[in-house]
C-alpha positions as CSV (number, residue, x, y, z in Angstrom):
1,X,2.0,-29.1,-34.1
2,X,3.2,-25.6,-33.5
3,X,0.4,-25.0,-30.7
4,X,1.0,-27.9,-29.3
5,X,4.3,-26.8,-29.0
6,X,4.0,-23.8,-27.1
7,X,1.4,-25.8,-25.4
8,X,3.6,-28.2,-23.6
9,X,6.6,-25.0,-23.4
10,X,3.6,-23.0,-21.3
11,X,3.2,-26.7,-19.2
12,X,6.5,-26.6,-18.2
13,X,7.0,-23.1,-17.7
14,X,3.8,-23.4,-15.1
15,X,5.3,-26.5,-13.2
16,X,8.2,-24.9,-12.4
17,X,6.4,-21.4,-11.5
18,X,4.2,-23.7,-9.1
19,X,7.6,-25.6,-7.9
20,X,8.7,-22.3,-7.0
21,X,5.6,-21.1,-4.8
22,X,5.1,-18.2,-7.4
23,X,1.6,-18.1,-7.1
24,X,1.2,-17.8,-3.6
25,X,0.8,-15.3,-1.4
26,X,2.0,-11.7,-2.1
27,X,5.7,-11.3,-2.3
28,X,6.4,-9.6,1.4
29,X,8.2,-6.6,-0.1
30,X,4.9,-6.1,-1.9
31,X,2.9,-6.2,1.0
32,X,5.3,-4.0,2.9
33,X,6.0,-1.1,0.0
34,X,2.3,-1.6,-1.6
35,X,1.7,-4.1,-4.7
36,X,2.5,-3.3,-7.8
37,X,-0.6,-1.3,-9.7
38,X,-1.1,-2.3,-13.1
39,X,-4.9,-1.6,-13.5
40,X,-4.6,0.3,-16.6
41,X,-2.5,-2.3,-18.6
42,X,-5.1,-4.2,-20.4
43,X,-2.5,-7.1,-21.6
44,X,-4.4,-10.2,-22.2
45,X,-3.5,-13.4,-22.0
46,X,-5.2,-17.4,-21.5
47,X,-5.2,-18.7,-17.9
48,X,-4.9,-22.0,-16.9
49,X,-8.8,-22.6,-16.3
50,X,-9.6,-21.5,-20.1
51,X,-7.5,-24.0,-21.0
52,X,-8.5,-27.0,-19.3
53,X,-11.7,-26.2,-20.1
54,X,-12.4,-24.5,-23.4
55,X,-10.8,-27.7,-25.5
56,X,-13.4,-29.1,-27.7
57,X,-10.7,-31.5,-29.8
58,X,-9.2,-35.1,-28.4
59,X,-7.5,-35.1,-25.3
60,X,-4.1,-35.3,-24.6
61,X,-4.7,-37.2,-21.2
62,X,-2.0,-39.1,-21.3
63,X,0.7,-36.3,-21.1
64,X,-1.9,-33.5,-19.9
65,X,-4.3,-34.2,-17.9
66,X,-3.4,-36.5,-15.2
67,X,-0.4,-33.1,-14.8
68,X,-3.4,-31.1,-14.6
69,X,-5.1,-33.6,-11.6
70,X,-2.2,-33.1,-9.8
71,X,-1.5,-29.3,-9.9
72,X,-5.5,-28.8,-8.7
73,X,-4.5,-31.6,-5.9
74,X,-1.6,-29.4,-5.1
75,X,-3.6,-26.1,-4.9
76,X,-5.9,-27.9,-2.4
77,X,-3.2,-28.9,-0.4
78,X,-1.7,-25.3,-0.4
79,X,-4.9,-23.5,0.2
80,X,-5.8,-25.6,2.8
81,X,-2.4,-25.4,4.5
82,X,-2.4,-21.5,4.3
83,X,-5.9,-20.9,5.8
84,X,-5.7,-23.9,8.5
85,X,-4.9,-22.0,11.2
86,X,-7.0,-18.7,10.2
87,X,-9.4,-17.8,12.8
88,X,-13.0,-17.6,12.3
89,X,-13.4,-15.3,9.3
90,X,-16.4,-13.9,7.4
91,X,-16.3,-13.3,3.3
92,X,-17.0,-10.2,1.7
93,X,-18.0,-10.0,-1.9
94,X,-18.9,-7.0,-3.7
95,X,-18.0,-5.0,-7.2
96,X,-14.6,-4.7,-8.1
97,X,-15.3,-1.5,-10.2
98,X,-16.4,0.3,-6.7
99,X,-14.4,3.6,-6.5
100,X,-13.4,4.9,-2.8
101,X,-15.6,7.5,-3.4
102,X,-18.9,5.4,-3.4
103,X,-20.5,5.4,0.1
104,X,-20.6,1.2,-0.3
105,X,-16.9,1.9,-0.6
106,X,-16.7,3.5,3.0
107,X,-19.4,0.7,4.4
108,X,-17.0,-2.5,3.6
109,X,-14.2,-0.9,5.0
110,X,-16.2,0.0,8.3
111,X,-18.4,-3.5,8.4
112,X,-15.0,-5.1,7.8
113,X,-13.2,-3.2,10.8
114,X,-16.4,-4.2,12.9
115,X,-15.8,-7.8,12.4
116,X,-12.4,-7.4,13.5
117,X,-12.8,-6.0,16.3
118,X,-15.4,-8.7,16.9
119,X,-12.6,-11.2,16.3
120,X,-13.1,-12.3,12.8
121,X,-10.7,-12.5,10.2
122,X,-12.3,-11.0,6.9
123,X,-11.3,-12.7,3.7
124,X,-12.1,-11.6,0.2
125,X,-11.1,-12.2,-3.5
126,X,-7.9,-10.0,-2.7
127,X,-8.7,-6.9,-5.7
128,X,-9.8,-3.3,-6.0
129,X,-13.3,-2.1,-4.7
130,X,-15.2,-3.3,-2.5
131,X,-12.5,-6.0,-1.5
132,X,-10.2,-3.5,-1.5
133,X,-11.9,-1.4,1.3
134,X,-12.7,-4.8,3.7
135,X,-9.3,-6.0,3.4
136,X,-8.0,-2.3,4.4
137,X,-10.8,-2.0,7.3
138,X,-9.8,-5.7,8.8
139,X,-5.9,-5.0,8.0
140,X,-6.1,-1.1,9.7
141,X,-8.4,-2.3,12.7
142,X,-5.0,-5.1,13.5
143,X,-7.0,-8.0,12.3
144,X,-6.1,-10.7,9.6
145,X,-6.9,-9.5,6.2
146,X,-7.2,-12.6,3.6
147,X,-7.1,-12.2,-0.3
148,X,-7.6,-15.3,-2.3
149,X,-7.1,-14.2,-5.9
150,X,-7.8,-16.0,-9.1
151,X,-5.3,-15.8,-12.6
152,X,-7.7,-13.7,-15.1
153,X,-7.6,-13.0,-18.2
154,X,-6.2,-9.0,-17.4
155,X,-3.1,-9.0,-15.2
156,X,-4.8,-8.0,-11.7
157,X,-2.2,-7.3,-8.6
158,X,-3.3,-8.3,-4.9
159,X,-4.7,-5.2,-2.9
160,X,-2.4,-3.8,-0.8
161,X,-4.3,-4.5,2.5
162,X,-4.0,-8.4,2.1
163,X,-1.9,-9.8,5.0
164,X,-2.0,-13.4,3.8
165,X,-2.8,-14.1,0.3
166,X,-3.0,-16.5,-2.7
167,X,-3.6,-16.3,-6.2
168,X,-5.8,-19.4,-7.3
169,X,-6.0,-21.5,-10.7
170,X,-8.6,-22.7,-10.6
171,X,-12.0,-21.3,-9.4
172,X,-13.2,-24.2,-8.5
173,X,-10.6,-24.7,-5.7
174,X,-11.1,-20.9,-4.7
175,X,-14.7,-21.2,-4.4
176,X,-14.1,-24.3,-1.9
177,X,-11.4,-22.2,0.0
178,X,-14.3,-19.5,0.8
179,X,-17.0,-22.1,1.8
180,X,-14.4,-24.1,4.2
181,X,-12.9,-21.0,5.8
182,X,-15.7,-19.1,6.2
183,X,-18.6,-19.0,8.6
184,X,-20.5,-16.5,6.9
185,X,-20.9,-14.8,3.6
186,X,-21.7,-10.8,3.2
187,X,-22.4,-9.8,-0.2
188,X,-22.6,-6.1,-1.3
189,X,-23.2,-5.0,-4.8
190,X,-21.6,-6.7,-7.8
191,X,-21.8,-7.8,-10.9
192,X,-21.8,-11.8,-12.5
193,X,-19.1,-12.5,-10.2
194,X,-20.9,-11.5,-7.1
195,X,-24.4,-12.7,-8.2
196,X,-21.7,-16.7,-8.9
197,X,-20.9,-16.3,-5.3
198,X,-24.5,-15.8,-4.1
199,X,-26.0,-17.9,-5.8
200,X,-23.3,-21.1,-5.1
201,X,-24.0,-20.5,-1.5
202,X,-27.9,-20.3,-1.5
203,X,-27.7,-23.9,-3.1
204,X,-25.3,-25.1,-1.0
205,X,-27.7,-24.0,2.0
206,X,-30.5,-24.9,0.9
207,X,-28.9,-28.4,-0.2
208,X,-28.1,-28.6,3.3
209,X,-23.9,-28.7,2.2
210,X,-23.4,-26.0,4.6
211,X,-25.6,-25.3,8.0
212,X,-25.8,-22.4,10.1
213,X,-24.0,-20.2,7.5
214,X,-25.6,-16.8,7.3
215,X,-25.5,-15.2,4.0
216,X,-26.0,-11.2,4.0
217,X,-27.0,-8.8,1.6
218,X,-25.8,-5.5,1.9
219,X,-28.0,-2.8,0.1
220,X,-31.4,-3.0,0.4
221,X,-32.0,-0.8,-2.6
222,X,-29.5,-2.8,-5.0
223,X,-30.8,-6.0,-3.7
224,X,-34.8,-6.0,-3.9
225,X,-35.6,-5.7,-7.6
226,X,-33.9,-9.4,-7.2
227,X,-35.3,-10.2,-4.2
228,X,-38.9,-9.4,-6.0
229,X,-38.0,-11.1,-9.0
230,X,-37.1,-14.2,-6.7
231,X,-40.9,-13.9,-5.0
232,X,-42.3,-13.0,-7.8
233,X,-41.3,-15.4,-10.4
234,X,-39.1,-18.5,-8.8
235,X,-41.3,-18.8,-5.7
236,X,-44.4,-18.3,-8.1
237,X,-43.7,-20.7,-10.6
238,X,-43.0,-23.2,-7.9
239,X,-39.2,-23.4,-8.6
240,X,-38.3,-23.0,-4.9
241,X,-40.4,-23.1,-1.8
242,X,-41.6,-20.8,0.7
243,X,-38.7,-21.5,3.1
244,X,-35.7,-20.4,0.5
245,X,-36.7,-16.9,0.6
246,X,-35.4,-17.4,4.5
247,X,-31.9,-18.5,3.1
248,X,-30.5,-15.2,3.0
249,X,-31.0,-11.6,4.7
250,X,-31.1,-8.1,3.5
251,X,-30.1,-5.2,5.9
252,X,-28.5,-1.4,5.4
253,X,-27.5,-1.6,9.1
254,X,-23.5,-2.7,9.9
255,X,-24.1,-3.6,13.4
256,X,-27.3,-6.2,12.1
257,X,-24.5,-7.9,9.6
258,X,-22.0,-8.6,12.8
259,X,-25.4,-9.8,14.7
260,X,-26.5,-12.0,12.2
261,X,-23.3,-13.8,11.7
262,X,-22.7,-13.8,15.5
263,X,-26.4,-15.7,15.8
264,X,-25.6,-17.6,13.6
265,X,-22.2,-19.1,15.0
266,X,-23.9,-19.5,18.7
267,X,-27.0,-21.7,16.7
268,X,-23.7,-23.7,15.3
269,X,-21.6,-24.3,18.1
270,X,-23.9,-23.7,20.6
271,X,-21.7,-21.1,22.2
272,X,-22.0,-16.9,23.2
273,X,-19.3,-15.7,20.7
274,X,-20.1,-12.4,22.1
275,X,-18.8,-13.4,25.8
């Protein structure tokens, strides 16, 4: 009784945070000043994904659920409405335990100015690291820097190089935020997050959900142990074919990643993007 009680106390407290916009974007004082760092404050607590899925009892969907329905409809609706009129923008994934001092570090942040300059937007999961150095090389070359953030476990502020920003619920609606807005995917090294990312997309190409849609690897060191584990044990046990291995590129060189997306947009549209 007592956890349903805070149960329905955290419900309510979470409707009227999302009838206030609190979750979306950073505040602009933040964004002006520099967010609020809070990296070293391990305070823990459940998000709203753990709990509408890590619930093994009976469900309360009759005073829960159908709630829940409608706050991921609304997330949609204000994900979508933030990033309708974003230009064309390219993701960038990578670790976010990469210090400034790493050399992968000072390659986002340069890739990430390229594509500005190319007229891409450059949206990433909004955090330290590597997303950290895109956003600041889109946001210092004048282009449109884009975090989309997800609640966690450990509180986790918004980089300060995000121009336009949200902090997601659910993953799930995230994840579709990146496909939708994104013509292209660039993923440096990472850990299970990354490798979530990488993965999704390969299937969704290869599934044929998304077409034309270049997905990069940055780091051809990091990435060819899995590359050879792919050839050497997927591809040789027949789990994928021949063709898959073509779903995705590896490269060291930052002008090949703004090619290879550029290619890849003309084959889509049927346009020179670089006219």
């Amino acid at each position: 009784m007592e956890d349903s009680r805070r149960e329905d106390e955290h419900e309510a407290v979470e409707a009227n945070a999302e009838a206030q916009g609190s979750h979306l974007t950073t505040p602009p004082q933040e964004r002006q000043e520099g967010p609020v760092r809070r990296r070293g404050r391990q305070v823990k607590h459940s998000t709203t994904d753990q709990r509408l899925l890590d619930n093994r009892g009976p469900s309360d969907w009759v005073h829960t659920d159908p709630w829940r329905v409608l706050r991921i409809q609304s997330e949609f609706v204000e994900g979508f409405g933030m990033l309708a009129e974003l230009p064309k923008a390219v993701t960038v994934f990578g670790s976010a335990r990469t210090p400034p001092s790493d050399p992968f570090y000072a390659q986002a942040e340069e890739l990430a100015r390229k594509l500005s300059k190319a007229g891409y937007a450059v949206i990433t999961g909004g955090g330290p690291g590597i997303m950290e150095a895109a956003n600041k090389g889109c946001h210092e070359a004048g282009g449109t820097s884009v975090g989309l953030g997800i609640e966690l476990p450990f509180e986790q502020s918004m980089n300060e190089y995000v121009d336009l920003g949200m902090v997601f619920r659910y993953f799930f609606a995230r994840k579709t935020c990146f496909l939708k807005y994104s013509v292209g995917y660039v993923g440096f090294p990472g850990g299970y997050g990354t490798l979530d990312e990488i993965f999704e997309a390969l299937t969704m190409i290869q599934t044929g959900k998304i077409t034309s849609f270049p997905l990069v690897l940055f780091g051809v060191d990091h990435w060819t142990p899995m590359l050879e584990w792919i050839k050497g044990t997927l591809l040789a046990d027949g789990m994928i074919s021949v063709a898959d291995i073509d779903l995705f590129q590896l490269t060291d060189d930052i002008d090949e990643v703004v090619a290879l997306i550029q290619e890849a947009e003309r084959e889509r549209f049927g346009l020179d993007v670089l006219d």
